[in-house]
N, C-alpha and C positions, 0 to 999 in steps of 0.2 A: 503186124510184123513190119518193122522198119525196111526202108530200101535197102539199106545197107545190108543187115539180113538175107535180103532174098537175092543180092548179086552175091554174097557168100555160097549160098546153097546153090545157087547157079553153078556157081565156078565148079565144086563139086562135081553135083551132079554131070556136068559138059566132060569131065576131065574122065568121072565113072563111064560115061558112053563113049568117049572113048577109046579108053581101055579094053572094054567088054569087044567092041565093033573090031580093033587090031586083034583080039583072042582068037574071037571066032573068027576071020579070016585068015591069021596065020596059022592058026592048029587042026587036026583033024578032030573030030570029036563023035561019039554016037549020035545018032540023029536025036536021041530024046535030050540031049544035053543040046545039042544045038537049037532044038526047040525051046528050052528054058530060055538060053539065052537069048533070041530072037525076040522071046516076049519080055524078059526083061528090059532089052533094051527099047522094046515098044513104049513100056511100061516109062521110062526114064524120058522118051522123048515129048511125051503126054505131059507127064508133068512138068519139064521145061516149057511146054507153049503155056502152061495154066500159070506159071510163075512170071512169064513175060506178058502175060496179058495183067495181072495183078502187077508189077510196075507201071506199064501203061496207064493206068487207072489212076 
């Protein structure tokens, strides 16, 4: 995957976290929905360090 590529998905991804992160603080929501979402944004931030360590390289 080209650099250019993966500052694409970057962007993405940075812009989905957050969205997700303003959600879940400005809404109330059932805890199991805000468990999703916790892990998804775990989930998002993982993968952005593994993308910035794969430019690095």
């Amino acid at each position: 995957m080209s650099t250019e590529e993966l500052n694409k998905i970057i962007a993405v991804k940075k812009m989905d976290l957050e969205e997700c992160e303003q959600e879940l603080n400005g809404r109330y929501y059932p805890s199991i929905v805000r468990v999703a979402m916790m892990n998804y944004i775990q989930v998002i931030q993982e993968q952005l360090e593994e993308f910035n360590l794969d430019i690095k390289k």
